[in-house]
C-alpha positions as CSV (number, residue, x, y, z in Angstrom):
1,X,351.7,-97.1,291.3
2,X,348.5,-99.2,292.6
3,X,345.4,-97.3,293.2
4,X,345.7,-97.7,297.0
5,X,349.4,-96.4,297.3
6,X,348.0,-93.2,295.1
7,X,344.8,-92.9,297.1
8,X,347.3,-92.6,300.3
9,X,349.7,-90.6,298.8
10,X,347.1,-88.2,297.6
11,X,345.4,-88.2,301.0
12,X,348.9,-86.9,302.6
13,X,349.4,-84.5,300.4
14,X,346.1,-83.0,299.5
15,X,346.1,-82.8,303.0
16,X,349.4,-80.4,303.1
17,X,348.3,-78.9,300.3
18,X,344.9,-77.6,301.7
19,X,346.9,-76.5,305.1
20,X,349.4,-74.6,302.8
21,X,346.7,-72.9,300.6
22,X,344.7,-71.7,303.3
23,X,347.7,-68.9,303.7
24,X,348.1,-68.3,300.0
25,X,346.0,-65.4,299.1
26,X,343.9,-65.9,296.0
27,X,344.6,-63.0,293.6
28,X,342.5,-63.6,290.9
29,X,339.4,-61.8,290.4
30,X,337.9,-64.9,288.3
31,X,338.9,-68.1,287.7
32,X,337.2,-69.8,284.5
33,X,337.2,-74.0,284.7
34,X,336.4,-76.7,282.1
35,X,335.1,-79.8,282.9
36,X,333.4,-82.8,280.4
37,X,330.4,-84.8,282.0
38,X,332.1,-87.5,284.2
39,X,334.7,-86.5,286.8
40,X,335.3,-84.9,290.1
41,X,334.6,-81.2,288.6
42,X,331.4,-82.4,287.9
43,X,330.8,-82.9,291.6
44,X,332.9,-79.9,292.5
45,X,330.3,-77.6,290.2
46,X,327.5,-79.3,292.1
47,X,329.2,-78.6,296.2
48,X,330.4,-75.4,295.6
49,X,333.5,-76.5,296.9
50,X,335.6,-74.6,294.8
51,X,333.3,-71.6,295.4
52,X,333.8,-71.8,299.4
53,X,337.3,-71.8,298.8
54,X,336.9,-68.6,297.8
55,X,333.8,-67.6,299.7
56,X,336.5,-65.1,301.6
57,X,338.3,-63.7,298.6
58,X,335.5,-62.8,296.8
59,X,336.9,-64.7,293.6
60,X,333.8,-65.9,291.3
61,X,334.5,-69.5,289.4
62,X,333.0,-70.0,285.9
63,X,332.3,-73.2,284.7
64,X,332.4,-74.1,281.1
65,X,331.8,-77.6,279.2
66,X,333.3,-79.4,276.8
67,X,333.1,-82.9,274.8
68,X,336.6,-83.8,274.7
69,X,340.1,-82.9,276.1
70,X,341.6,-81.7,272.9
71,X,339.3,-78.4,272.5
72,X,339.3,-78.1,276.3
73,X,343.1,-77.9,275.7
74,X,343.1,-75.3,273.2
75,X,341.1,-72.7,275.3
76,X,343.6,-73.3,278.4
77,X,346.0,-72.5,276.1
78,X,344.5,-69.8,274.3
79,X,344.0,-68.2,278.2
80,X,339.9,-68.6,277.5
81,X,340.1,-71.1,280.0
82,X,342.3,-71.2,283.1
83,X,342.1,-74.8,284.2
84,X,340.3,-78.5,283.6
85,X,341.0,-82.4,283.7
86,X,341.9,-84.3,280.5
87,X,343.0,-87.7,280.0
88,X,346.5,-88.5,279.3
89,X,347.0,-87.8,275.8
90,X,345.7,-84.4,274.9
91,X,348.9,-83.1,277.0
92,X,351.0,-84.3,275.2
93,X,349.2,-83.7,271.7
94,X,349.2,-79.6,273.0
95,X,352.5,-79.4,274.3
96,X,353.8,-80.6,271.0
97,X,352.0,-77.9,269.7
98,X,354.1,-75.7,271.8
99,X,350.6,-74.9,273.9
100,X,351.1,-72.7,277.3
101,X,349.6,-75.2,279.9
102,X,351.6,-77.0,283.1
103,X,350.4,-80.2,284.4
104,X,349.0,-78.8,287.9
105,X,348.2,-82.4,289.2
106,X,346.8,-85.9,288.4
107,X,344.6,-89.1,288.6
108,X,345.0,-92.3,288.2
109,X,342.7,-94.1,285.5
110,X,342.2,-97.8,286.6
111,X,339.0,-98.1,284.7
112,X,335.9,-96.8,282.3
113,X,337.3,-96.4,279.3
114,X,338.1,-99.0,276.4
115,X,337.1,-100.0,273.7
116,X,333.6,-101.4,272.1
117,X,332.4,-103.6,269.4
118,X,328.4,-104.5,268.3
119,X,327.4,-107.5,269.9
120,X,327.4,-109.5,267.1
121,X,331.0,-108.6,265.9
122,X,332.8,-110.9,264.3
123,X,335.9,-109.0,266.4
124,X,336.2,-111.5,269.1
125,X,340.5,-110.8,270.0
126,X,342.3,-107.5,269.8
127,X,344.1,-109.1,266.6
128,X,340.4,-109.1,264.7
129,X,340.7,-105.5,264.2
130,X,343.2,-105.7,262.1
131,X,341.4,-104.1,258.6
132,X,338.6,-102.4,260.5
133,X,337.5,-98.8,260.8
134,X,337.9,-97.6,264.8
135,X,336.2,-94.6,265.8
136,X,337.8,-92.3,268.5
137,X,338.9,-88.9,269.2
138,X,342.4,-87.7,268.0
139,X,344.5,-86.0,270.5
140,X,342.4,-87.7,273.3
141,X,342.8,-90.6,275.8
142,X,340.6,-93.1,273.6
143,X,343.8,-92.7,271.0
144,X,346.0,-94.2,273.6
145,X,344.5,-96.8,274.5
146,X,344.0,-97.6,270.7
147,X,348.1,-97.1,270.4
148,X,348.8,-99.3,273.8
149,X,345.6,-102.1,272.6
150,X,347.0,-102.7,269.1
151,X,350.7,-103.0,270.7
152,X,349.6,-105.2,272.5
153,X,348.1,-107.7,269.7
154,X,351.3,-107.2,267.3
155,X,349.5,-104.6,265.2
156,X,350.8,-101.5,263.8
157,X,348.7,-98.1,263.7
158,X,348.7,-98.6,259.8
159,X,346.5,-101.9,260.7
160,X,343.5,-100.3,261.4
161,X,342.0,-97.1,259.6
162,X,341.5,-94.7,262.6
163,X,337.7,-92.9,261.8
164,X,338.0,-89.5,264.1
165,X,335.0,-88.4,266.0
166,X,334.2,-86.9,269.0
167,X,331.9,-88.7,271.3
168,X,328.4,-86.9,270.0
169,X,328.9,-87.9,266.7
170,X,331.2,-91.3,267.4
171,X,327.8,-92.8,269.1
172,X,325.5,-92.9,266.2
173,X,328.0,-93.7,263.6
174,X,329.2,-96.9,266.1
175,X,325.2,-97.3,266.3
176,X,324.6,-97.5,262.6
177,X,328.0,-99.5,262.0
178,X,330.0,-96.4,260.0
179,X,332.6,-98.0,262.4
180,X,333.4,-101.5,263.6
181,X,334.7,-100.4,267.4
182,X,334.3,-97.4,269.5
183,X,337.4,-96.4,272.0
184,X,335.4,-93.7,273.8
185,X,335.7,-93.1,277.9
186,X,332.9,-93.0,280.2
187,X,329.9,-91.8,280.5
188,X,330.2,-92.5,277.0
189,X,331.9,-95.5,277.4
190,X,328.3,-96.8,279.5
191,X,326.0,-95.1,277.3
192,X,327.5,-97.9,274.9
193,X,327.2,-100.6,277.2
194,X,323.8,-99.4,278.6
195,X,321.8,-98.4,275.6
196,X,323.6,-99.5,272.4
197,X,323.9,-103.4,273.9
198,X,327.3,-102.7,273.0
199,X,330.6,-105.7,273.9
200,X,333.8,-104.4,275.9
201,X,336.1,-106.2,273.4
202,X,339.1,-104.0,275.8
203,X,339.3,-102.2,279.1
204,X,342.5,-99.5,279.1
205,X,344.2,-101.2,282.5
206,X,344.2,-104.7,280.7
207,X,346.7,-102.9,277.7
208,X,348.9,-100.5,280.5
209,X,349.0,-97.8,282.9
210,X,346.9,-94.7,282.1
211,X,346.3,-91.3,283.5
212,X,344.1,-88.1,284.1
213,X,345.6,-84.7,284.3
214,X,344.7,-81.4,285.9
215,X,345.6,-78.9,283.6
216,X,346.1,-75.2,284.0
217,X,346.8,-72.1,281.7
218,X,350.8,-71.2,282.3
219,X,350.3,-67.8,282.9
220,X,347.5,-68.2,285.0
221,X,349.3,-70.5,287.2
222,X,352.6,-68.5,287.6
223,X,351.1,-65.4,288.2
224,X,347.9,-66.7,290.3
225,X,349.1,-69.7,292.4
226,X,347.4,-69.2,295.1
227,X,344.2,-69.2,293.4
228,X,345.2,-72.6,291.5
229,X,346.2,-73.9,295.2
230,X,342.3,-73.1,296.4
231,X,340.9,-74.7,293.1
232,X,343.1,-78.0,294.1
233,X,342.7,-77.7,297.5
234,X,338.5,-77.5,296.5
235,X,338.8,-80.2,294.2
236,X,340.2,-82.7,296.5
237,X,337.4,-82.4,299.1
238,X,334.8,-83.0,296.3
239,X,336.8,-85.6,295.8
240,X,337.3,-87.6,299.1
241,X,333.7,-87.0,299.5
242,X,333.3,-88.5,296.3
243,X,335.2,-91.8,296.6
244,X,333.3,-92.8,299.6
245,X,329.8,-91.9,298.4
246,X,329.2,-93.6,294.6
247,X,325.6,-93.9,294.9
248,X,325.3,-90.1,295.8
249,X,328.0,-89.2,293.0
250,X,325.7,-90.6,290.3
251,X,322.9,-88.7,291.3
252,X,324.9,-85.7,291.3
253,X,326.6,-86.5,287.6
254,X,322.7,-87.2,286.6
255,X,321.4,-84.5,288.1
256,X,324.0,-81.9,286.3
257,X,325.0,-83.5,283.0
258,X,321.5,-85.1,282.1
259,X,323.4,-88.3,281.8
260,X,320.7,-91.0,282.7
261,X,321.0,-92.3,286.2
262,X,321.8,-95.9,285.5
263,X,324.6,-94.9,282.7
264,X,326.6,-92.9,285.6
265,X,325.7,-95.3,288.6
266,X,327.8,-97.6,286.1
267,X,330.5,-94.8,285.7
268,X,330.5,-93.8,289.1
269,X,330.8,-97.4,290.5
270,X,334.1,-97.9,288.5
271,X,335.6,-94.3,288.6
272,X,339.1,-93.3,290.6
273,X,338.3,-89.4,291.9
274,X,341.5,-89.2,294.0
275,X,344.1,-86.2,292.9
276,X,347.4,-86.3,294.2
277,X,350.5,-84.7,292.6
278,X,352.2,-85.4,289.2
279,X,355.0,-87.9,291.1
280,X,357.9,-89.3,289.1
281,X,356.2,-92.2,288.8
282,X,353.3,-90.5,286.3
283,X,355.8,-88.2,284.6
284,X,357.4,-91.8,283.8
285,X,354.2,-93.2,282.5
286,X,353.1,-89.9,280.9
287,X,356.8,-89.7,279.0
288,X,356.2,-93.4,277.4
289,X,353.0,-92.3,276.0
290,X,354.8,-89.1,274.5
291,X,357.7,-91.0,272.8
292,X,355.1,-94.0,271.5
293,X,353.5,-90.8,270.0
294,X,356.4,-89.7,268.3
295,X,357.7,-93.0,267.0
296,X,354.5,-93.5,265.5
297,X,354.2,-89.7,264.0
298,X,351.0,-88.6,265.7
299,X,353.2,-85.9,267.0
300,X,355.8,-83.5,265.1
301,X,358.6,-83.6,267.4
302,X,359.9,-85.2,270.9
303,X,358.8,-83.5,273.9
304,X,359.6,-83.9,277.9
305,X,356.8,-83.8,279.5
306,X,359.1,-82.9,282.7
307,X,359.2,-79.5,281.4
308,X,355.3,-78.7,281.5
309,X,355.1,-79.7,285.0
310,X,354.1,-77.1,287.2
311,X,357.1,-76.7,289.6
312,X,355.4,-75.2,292.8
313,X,353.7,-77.0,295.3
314,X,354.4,-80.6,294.0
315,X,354.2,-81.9,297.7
């Protein structure tokens, strides 16, 4: 789906959804959100417009960070954290893993995230990294894009020898060249640009489709759904603010992740903050990534990611 169909669609039914959620009562007494340090929850933290949602209720949101989907994942699952935004392969890593989380509703990804080489690489094509060590984070979007970027060179996963690190300690080891490229999203994915004079050898839309999720606990959101409807419904006024005002997103992403200003006035500039629901069209996209996952044994057994969907209110 292009980004302007999605950013329609999303309108129209965000739209419904708020209308509908402002007669759902919210029956939790907390809800507990993760968030990394890019993204529409970033801004949400900043409004309060989660917190107004439940200004009436007297519901208290706590916000908690993380530097990667896959841990974010586990503590959604585990029930110490009731909702967050991933990319699009730490779903599928957890529900593999037999992990109680539904896909609550989704983003499209249309850039900031690739992956990077020195400068002064001799890995000029996609096909150069055949033999070379390539840092990124297993279980998370970055290992994706690696899967789709060396598909589409030929390569095999056995052509490369994955290094996997999170983005904290991914940085210096790309810096001191413990690895020859760096799949990494943003800010990250800027800092290397920005401050390590680093060379987008890949961007993820050039090697296919790729998506953000919404995640929330199972439990949580079968026996709170209003309360996940207010946290949506919150989220997606942060982010039609958001998508109309760039400049004023990356002060607020500096402002509340530390993040220099210039590295997320690059994020920002290139980000997609719309949320609409998981259509047929993402489950599609999201179900390709899955079975590439299993073909290639990163994940035990076959999964349909139709089944982790959360059923009600997919407008």
């Amino acid at each position: 789906m292009e980004r302007r169909q999605f950013l329609k669609l999303s309108t129209a039914a965000m739209a419904a959804f708020a209308a509908t959620s402002a007669r759902a009562q919210a029956t939790a007494k907390e809800v507990r959100i993760g968030y990394q340090k890019t993204g529409v929850l970033v801004i949400a933290r900043q409004q309060g417009t989660i917190e107004k949602r439940f200004a009436a209720s007297g519901t208290s949101v706590k916000w908690v960070e993380f530097t990667s989907g896959p841990p974010m994942l586990e503590a959604i699952s585990n029930g110490s954290v009731d909702f967050g935004a991933v990319g699009d392969s730490p779903p599928i890593f957890a529900q593999a893993a037999n992990a109680n989380i539904v896909y609550a509703a989704a983003s499209p990804i249309s850039n900031g995230q690739g992956i990077l080489v020195p400068q002064n690489s001799s890995i000029k094509t996609i096909a150069d990294l055949k033999g070379k060590r390539v840092g990124f984070t297993k279980g998370s979007s970055a290992h994706n894009v690696v899967v789709l970027t060396l598909a589409k060179a030929g390569l095999t996963y056995d052509d490369i020898t994955p290094v996997y690190l999170t983005p904290p300690d991914a940085g210096p080891a790309f810096a001191n060249g413990s690895i020859d490229a760096w799949a990494v999203w943003d800010p990250y994915f800027a800092i290397g640009e920005k401050k390590q004079n680093a060379r987008i050898l890949i961007n993820a839309h050039e090697v296919g489709k790729t998506n953000a999720f919404f995640i929330a606990n199972r439990d949580f959101a079968n026996q709170n759904p209003g309360t996940l409807r207010e946290v949506i419904a919150g989220l997606s006024t942060a982010a039609t603010w958001a998508e109309n005002n760039r400049e004023a997103v990356a002060k607020s992403l500096h402002e509340i992740t530390g993040v220099p200003l210039d590295i997320q006035t690059l994020a920002a500039s290139r980000a997609s903050f719309a949320i609409g629901p998981v259509t047929e069209g993402i489950v599609e996209t999201q179900q390709g990534v899955a079975d590439s996952f299993h073909k290639l044994g990163l994940i035990p057994k076959k999964i349909v990611v139709r089944d982790i969907v959360w059923k009600w209110p997919q407008v």
